[in-house]
LOZAGU-240593 format. One record per residue (C-alpha): residue number from 1; residue in three letters; x, y, z. Coordinates in nm, 2 decimals. Example, Ala and Ser with C-alpha at 12.3 -4.5 7.8 and 13.67 -1.06 7.14 Angstrom:
BEGIN
rec i: 1; aa: Ala; px: 1.23; py: -0.45; pz: 0.78
rec i: 2; aa: Ser; px: 1.37; py: -0.11; pz: 0.71
END
This chain:
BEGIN
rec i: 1; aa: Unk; px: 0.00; py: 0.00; pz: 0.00
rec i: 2; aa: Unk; px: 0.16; py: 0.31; pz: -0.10
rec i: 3; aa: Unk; px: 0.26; py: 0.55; pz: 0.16
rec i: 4; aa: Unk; px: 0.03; py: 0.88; pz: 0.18
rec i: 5; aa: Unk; px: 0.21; py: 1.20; pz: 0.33
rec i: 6; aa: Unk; px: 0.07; py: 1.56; pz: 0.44
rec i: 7; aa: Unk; px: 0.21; py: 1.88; pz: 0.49
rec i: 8; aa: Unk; px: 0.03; py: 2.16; pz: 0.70
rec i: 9; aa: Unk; px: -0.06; py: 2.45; pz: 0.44
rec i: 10; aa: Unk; px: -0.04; py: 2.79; pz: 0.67
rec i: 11; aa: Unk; px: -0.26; py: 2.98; pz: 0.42
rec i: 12; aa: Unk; px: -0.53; py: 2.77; pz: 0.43
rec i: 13; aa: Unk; px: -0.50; py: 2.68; pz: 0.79
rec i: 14; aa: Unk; px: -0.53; py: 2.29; pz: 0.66
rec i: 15; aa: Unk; px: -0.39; py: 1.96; pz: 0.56
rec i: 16; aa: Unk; px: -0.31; py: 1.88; pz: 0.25
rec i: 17; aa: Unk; px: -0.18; py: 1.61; pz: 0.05
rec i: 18; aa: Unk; px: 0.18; py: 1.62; pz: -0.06
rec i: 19; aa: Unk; px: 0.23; py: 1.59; pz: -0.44
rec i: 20; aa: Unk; px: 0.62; py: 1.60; pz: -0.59
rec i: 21; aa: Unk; px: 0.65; py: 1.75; pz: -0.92
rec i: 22; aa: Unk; px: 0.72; py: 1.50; pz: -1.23
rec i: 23; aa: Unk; px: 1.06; py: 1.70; pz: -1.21
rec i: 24; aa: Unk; px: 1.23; py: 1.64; pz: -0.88
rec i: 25; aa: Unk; px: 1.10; py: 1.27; pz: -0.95
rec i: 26; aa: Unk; px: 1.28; py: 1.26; pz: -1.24
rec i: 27; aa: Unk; px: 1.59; py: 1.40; pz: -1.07
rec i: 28; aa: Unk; px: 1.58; py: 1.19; pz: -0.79
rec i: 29; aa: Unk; px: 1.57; py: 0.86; pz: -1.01
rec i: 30; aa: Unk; px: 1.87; py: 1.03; pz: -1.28
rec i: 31; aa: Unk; px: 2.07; py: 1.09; pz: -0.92
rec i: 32; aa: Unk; px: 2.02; py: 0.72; pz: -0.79
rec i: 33; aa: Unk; px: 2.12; py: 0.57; pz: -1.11
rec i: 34; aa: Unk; px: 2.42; py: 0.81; pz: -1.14
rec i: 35; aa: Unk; px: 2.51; py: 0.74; pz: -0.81
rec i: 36; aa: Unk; px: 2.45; py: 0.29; pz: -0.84
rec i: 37; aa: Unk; px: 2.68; py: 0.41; pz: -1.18
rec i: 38; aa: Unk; px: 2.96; py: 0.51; pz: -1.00
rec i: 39; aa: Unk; px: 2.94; py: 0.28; pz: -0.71
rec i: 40; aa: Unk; px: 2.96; py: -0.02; pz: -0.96
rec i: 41; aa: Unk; px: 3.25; py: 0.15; pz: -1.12
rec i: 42; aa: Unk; px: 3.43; py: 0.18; pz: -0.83
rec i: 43; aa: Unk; px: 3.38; py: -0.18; pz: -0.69
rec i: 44; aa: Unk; px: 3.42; py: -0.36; pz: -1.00
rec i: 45; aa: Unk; px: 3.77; py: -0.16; pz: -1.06
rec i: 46; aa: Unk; px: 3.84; py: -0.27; pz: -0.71
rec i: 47; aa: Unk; px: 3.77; py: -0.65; pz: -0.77
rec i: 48; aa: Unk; px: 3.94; py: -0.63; pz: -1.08
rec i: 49; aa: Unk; px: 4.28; py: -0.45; pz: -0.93
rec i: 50; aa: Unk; px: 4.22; py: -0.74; pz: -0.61
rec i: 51; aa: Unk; px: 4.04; py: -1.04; pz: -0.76
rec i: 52; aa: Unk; px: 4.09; py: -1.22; pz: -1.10
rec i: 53; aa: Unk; px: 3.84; py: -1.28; pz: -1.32
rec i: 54; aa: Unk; px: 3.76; py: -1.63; pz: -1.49
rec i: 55; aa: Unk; px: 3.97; py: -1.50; pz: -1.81
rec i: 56; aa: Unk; px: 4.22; py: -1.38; pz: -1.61
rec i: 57; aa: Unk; px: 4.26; py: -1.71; pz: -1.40
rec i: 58; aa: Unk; px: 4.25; py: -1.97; pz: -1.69
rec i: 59; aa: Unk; px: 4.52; py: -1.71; pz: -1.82
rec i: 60; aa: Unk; px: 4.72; py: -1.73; pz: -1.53
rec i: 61; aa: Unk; px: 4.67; py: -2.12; pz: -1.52
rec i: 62; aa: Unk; px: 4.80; py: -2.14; pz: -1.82
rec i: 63; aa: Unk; px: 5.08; py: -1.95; pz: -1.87
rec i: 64; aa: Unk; px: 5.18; py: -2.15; pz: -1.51
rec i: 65; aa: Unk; px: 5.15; py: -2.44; pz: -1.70
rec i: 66; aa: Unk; px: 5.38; py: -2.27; pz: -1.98
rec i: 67; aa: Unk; px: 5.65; py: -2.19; pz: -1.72
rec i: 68; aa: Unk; px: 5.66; py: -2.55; pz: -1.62
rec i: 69; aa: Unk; px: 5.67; py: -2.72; pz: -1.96
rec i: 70; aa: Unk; px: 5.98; py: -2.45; pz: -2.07
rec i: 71; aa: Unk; px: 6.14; py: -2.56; pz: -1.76
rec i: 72; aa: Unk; px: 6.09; py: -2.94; pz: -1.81
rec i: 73; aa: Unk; px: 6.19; py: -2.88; pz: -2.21
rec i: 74; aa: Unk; px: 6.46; py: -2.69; pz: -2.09
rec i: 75; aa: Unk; px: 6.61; py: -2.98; pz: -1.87
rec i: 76; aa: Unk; px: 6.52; py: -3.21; pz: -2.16
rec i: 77; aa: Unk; px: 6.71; py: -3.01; pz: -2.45
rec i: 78; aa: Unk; px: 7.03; py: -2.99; pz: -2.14
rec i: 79; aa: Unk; px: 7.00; py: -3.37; pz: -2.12
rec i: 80; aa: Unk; px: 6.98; py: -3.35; pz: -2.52
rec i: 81; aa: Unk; px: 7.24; py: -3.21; pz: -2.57
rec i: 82; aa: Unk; px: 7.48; py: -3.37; pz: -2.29
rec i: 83; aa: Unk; px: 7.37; py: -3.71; pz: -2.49
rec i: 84; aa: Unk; px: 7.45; py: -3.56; pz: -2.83
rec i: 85; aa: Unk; px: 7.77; py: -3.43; pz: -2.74
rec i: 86; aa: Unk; px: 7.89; py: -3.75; pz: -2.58
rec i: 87; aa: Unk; px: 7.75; py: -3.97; pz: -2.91
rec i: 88; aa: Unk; px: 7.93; py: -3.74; pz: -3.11
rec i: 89; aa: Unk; px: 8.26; py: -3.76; pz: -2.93
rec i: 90; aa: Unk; px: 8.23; py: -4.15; pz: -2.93
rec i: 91; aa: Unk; px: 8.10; py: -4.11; pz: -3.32
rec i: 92; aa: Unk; px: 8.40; py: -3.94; pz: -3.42
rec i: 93; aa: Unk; px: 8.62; py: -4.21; pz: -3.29
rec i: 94; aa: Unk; px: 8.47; py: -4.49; pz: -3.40
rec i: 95; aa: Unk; px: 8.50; py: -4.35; pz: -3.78
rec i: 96; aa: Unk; px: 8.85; py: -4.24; pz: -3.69
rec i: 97; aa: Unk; px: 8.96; py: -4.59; pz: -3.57
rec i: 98; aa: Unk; px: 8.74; py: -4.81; pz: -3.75
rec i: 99; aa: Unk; px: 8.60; py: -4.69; pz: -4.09
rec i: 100; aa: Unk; px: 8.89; py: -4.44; pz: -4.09
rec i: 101; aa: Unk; px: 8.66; py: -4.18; pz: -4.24
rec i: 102; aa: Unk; px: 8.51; py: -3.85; pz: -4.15
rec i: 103; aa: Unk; px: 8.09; py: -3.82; pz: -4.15
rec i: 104; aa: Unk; px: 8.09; py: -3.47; pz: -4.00
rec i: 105; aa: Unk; px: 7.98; py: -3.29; pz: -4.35
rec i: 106; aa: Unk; px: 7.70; py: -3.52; pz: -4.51
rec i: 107; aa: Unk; px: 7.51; py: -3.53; pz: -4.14
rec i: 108; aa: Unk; px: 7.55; py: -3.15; pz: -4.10
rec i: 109; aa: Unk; px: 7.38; py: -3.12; pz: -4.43
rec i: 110; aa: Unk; px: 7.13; py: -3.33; pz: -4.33
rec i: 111; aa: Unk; px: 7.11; py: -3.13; pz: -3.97
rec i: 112; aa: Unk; px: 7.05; py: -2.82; pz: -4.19
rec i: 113; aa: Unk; px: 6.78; py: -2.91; pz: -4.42
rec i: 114; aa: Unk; px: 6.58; py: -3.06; pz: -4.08
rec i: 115; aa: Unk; px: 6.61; py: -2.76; pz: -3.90
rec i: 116; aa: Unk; px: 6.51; py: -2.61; pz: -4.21
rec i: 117; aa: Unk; px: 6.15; py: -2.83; pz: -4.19
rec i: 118; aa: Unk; px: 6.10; py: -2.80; pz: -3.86
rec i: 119; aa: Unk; px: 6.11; py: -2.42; pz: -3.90
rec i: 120; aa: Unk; px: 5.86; py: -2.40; pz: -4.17
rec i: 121; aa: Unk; px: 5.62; py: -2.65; pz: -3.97
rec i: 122; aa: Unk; px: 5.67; py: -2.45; pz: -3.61
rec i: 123; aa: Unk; px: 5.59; py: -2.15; pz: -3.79
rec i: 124; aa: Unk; px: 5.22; py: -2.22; pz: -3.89
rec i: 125; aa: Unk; px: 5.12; py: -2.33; pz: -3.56
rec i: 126; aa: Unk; px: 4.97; py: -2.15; pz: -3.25
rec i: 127; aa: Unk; px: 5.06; py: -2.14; pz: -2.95
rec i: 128; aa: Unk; px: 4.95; py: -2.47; pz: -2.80
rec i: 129; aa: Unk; px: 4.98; py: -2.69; pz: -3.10
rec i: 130; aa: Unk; px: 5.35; py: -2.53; pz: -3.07
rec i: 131; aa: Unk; px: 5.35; py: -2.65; pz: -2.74
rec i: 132; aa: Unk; px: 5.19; py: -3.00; pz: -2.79
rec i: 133; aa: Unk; px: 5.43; py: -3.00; pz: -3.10
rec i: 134; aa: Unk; px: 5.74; py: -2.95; pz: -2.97
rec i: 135; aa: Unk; px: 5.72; py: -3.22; pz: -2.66
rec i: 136; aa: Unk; px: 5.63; py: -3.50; pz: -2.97
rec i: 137; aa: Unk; px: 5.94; py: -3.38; pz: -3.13
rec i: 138; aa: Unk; px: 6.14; py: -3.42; pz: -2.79
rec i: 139; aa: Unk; px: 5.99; py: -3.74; pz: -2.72
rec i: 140; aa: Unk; px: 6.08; py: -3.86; pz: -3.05
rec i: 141; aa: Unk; px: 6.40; py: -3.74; pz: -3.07
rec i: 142; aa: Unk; px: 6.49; py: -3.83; pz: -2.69
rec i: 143; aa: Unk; px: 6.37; py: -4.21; pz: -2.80
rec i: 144; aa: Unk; px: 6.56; py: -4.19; pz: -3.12
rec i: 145; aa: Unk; px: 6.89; py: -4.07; pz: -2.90
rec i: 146; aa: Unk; px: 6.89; py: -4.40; pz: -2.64
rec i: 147; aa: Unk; px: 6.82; py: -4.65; pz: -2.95
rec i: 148; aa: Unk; px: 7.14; py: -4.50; pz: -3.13
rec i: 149; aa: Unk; px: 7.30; py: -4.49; pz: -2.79
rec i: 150; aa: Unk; px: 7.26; py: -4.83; pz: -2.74
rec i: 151; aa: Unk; px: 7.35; py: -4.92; pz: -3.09
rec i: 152; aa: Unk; px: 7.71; py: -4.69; pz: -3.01
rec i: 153; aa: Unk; px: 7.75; py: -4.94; pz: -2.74
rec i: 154; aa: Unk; px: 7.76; py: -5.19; pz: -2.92
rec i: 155; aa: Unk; px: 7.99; py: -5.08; pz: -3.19
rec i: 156; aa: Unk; px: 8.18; py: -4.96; pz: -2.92
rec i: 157; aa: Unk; px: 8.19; py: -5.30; pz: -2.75
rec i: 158; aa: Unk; px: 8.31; py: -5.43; pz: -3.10
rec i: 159; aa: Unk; px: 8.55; py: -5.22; pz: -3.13
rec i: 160; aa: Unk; px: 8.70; py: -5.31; pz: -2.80
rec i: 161; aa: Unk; px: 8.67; py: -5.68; pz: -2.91
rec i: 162; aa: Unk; px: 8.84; py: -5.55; pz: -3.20
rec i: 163; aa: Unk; px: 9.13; py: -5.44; pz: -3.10
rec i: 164; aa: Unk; px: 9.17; py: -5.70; pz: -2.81
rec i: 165; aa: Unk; px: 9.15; py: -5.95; pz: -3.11
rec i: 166; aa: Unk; px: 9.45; py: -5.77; pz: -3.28
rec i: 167; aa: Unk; px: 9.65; py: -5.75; pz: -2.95
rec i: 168; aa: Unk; px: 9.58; py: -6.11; pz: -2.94
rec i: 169; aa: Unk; px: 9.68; py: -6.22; pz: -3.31
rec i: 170; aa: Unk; px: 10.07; py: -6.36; pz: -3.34
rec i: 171; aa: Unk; px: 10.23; py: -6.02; pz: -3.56
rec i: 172; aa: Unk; px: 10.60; py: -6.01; pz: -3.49
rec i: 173; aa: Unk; px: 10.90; py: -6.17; pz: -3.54
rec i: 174; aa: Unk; px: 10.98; py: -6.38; pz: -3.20
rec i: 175; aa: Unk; px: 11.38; py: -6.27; pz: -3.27
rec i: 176; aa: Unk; px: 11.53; py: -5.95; pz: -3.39
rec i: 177; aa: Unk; px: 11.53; py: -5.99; pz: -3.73
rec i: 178; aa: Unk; px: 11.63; py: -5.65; pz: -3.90
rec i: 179; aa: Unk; px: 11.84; py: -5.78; pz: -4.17
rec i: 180; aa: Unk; px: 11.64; py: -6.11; pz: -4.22
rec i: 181; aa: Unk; px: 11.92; py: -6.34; pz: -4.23
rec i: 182; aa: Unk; px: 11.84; py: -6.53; pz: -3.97
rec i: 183; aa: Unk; px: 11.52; py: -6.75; pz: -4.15
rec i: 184; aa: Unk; px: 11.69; py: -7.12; pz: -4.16
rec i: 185; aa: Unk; px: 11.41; py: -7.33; pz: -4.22
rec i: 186; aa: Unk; px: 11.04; py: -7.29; pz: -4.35
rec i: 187; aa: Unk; px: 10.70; py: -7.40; pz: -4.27
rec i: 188; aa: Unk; px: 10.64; py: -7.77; pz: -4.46
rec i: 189; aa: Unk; px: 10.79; py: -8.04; pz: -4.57
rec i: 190; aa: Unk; px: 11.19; py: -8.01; pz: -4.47
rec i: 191; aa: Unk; px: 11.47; py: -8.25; pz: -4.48
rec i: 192; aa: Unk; px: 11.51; py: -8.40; pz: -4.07
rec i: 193; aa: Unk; px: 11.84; py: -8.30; pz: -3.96
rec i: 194; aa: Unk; px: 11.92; py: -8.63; pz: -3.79
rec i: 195; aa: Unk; px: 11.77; py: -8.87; pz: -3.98
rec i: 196; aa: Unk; px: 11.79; py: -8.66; pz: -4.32
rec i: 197; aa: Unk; px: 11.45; py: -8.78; pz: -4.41
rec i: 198; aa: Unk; px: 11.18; py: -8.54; pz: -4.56
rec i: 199; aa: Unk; px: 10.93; py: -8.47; pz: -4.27
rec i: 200; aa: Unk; px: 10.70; py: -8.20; pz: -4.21
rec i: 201; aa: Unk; px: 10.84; py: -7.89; pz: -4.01
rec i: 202; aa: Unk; px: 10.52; py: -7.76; pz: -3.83
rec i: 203; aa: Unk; px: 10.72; py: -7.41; pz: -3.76
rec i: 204; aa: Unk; px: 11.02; py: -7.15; pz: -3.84
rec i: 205; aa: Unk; px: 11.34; py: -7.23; pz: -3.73
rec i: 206; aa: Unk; px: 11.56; py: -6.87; pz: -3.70
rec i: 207; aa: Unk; px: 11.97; py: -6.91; pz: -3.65
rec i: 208; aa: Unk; px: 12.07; py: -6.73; pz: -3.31
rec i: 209; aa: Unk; px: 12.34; py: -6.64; pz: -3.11
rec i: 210; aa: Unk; px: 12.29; py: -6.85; pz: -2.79
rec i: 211; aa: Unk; px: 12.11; py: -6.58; pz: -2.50
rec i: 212; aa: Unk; px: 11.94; py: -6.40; pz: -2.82
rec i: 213; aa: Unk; px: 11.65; py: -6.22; pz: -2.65
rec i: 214; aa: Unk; px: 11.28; py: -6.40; pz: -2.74
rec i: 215; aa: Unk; px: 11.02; py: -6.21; pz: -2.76
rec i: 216; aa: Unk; px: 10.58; py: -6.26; pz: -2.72
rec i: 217; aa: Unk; px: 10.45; py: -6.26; pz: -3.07
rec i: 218; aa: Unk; px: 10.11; py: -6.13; pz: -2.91
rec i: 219; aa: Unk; px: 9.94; py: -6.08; pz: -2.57
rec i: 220; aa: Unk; px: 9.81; py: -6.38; pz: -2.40
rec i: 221; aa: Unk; px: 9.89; py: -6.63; pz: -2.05
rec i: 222; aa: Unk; px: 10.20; py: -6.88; pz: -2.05
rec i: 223; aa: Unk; px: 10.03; py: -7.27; pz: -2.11
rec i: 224; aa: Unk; px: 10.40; py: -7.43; pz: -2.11
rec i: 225; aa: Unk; px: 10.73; py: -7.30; pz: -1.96
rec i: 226; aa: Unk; px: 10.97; py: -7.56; pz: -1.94
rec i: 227; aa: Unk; px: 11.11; py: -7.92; pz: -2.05
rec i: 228; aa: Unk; px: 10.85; py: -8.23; pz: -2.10
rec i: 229; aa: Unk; px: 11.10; py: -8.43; pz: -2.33
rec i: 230; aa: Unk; px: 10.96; py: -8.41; pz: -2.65
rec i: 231; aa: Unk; px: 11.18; py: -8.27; pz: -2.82
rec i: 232; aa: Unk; px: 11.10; py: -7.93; pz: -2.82
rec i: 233; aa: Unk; px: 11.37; py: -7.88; pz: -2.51
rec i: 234; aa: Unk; px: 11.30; py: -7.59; pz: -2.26
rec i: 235; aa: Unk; px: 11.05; py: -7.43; pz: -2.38
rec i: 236; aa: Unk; px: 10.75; py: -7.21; pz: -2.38
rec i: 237; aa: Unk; px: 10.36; py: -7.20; pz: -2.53
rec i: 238; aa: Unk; px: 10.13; py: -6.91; pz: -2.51
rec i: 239; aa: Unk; px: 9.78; py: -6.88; pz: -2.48
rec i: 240; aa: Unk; px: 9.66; py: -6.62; pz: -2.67
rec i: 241; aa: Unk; px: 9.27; py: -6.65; pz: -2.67
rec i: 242; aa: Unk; px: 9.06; py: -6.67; pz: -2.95
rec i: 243; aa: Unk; px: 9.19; py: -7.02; pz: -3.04
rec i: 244; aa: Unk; px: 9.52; py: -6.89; pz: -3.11
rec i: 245; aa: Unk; px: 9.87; py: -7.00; pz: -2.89
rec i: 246; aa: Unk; px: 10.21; py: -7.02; pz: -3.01
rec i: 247; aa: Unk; px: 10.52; py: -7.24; pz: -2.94
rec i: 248; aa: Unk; px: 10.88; py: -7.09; pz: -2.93
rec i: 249; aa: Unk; px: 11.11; py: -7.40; pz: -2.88
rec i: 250; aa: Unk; px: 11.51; py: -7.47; pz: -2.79
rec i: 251; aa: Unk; px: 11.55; py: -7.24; pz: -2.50
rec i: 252; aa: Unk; px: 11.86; py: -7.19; pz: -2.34
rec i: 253; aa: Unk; px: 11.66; py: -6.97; pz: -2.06
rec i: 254; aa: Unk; px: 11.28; py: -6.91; pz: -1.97
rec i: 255; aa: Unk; px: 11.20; py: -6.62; pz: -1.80
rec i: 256; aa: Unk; px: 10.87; py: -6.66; pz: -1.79
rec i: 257; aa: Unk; px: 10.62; py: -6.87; pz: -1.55
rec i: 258; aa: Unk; px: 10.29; py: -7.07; pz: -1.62
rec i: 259; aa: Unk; px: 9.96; py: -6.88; pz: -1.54
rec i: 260; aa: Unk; px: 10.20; py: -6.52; pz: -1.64
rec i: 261; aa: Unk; px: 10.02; py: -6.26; pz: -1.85
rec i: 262; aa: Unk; px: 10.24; py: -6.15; pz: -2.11
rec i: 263; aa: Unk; px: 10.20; py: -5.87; pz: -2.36
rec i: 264; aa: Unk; px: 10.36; py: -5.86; pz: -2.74
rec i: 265; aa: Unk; px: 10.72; py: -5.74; pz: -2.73
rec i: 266; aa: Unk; px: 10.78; py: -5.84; pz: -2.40
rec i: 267; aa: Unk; px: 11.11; py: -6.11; pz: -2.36
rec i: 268; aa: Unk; px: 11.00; py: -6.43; pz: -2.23
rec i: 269; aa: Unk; px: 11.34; py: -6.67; pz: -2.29
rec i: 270; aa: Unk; px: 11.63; py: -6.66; pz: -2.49
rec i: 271; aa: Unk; px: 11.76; py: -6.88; pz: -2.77
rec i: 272; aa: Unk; px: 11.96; py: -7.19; pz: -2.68
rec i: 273; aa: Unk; px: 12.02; py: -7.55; pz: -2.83
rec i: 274; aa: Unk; px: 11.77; py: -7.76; pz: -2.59
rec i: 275; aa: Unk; px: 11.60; py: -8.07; pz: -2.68
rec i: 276; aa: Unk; px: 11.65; py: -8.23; pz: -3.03
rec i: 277; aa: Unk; px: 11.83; py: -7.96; pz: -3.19
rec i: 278; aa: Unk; px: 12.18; py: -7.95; pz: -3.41
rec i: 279; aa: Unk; px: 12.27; py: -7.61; pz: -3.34
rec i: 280; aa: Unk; px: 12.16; py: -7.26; pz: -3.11
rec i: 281; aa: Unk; px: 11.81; py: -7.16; pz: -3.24
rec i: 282; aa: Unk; px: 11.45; py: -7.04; pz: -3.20
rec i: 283; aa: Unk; px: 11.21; py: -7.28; pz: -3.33
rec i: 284; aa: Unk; px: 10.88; py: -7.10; pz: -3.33
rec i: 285; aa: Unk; px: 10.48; py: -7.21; pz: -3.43
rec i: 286; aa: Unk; px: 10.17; py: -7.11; pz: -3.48
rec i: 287; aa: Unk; px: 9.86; py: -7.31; pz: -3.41
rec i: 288; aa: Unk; px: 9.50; py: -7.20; pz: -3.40
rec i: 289; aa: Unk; px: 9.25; py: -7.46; pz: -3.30
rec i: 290; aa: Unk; px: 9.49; py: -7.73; pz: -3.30
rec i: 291; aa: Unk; px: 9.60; py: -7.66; pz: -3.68
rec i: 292; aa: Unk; px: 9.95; py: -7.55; pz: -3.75
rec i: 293; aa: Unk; px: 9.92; py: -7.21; pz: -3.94
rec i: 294; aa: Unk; px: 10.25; py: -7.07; pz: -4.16
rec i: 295; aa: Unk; px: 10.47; py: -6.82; pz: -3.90
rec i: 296; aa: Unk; px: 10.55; py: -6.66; pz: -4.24
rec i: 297; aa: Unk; px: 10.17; py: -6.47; pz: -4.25
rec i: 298; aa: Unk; px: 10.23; py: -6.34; pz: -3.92
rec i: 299; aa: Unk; px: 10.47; py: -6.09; pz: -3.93
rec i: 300; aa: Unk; px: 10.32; py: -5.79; pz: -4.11
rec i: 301; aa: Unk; px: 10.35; py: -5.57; pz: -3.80
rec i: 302; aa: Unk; px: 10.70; py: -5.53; pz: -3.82
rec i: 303; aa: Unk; px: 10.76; py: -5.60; pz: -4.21
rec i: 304; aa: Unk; px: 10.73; py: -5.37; pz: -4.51
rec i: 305; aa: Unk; px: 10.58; py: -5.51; pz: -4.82
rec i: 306; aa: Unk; px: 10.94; py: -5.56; pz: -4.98
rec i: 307; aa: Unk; px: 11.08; py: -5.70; pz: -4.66
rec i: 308; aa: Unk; px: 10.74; py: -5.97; pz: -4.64
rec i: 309; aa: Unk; px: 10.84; py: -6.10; pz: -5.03
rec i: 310; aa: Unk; px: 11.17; py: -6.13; pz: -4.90
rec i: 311; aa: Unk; px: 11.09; py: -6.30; pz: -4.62
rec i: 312; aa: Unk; px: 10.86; py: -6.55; pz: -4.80
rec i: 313; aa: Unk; px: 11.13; py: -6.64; pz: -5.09
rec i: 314; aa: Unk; px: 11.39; py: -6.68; pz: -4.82
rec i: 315; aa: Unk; px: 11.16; py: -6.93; pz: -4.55
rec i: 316; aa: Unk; px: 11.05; py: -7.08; pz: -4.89
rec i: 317; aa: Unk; px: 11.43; py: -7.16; pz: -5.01
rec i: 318; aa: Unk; px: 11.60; py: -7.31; pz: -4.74
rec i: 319; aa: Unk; px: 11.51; py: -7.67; pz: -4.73
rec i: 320; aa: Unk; px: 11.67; py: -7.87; pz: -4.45
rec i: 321; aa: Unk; px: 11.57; py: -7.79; pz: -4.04
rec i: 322; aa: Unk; px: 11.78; py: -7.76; pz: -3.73
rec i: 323; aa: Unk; px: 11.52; py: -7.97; pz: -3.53
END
């Protein structure tokens, strides 16, 4: 029920009803709105400065999120790049040792002309298919990284094979031999010093000084250091792994022990005239899986081309053994 109000009128000595003009109405309702105007200005520029809005939050969320995944990409490109720098070390070495050749130009060309892709791809994408796009891209590349890492470690465990293989192969002379004089008998069938038959001479017989330093054709363990009377006199066999061990025959001294880790070039005896023998000299062998091999093939370490032919005519040549 609207509210009725009077006002005493002094002229007509009476009560009278109160009527506002259409005007001060009208001004009363402009200066409420004006005033719920400014009021709402000034508390939403409040909540605005204080409080975020939804926009604002999901922003805020967001770019959070943003900050993480650059820090989490950032630790992935360090641990990149420590993995990279390490395969390429161990890259360069292998074709330095191995294939004796240098990859660096054809996979920087390559490098270039991905870069060059990914650049063109990054560049029509927004900010979250960036985003989304760039963690595939590490994922892929960071699983691409341990399969070649583990294929490095495998060439790397070849390699090691490799050279333990070579360490282990017979590739010296057993004597110093500069001159290579000192061949007396070849590999084959020989005439038998004692009994001047023709029997087969499973080794290289070299003339010597007695005490002529002996040395380890190749790394391996000493089998045999001393005299079981068959012939061979004091002697020595090595071990060398991979089915290969070699015989050096006629001692005068060995210096080495059984169960002794020798390496090539290192003196393990010295030449005598031990055993069934006719004169001071080395009789040495080579035998891999239980086969007698040619001496001759295993000397290309210390041999140059011309020397090795001259070596062959002369272990070919000389016809009759000292043992």
């Amino acid at each position: 029920m609207k509210k009725i109000k009077y006002y005493y009128n002094t002229q007509t000595l009476r009560y009278e009803k109160q009527v506002t003009p259409l005007r001060v109405t009208l001004l009363r309702i402009f200066a409420f709105i004006s005033t719920a105007i400014v009021t709402g200005l000034i508390i939403v520029t409040i909540a605005f400065r204080f409080v975020d809005s939804p926009k604002e939050k999901i922003m805020k969320i967001q770019l959070e999120r943003a900050e993480y995944l650059n820090n989490v990409y950032a630790s992935k490109y360090k641990d990149l790049d420590d993995r990279l720098r390490q395969l390429e070390k161990r890259d360069n070495e292998v074709y330095r040792t191995v294939f004796e050749a240098n990859p660096l130009p054809d996979s920087l060309r390559v490098r270039q002309l991905e870069r060059r892709k990914e650049m063109q791809i990054l560049a029509g994408m927004d900010s979250e298919e960036l985003t989304e796009g760039i963690a595939k891209r590490l994922s892929s590349i960071y699983n691409r990284l341990i399969s070649q890492e583990k294929s490095y470690n495998e060439i790397e465990k070849m390699v090691k094979n490799k050279e333990k293989l070579l360490a282990s192969t017979p590739a010296i002379q057993p004597l110093s031999n500069k001159d290579l004089d000192r061949v007396s008998s070849g590999f084959g069938y020989r005439i038998d010093p004692l009994y001047k038959t023709v029997k087969f001479h499973p080794g290289l017989d070299f003339t010597a000084p007695q005490g002529t330093p002996v040395y380890a054709t190749a790394d391996g363990v000493i089998e045999i250091a001393g005299n079981l009377g068959n012939g061979y006199g004091n002697h020595i066999v090595i071990d060398h792994g991979y089915s290969y061990n070699t015989l050096y025959g006629h001692l005068y001294k060995i210096k080495v022990k059984r169960g002794q880790k020798v390496k090539r070039g290192e003196v393990i005896g010295y030449v005598g005239n031990t055993g069934k023998s006719t004169g001071p000299h080395l009789h040495y062998e080579v035998i891999k899986r239980n086969k007698h091999l040619d001496p001759i093939y295993f000397f290309y370490t210390d041999l140059t081309p011309e020397q090795y032919q001259l070596i062959l005519k002369l272990a070919a040549s000389r016809n009759q053994s000292f043992d």
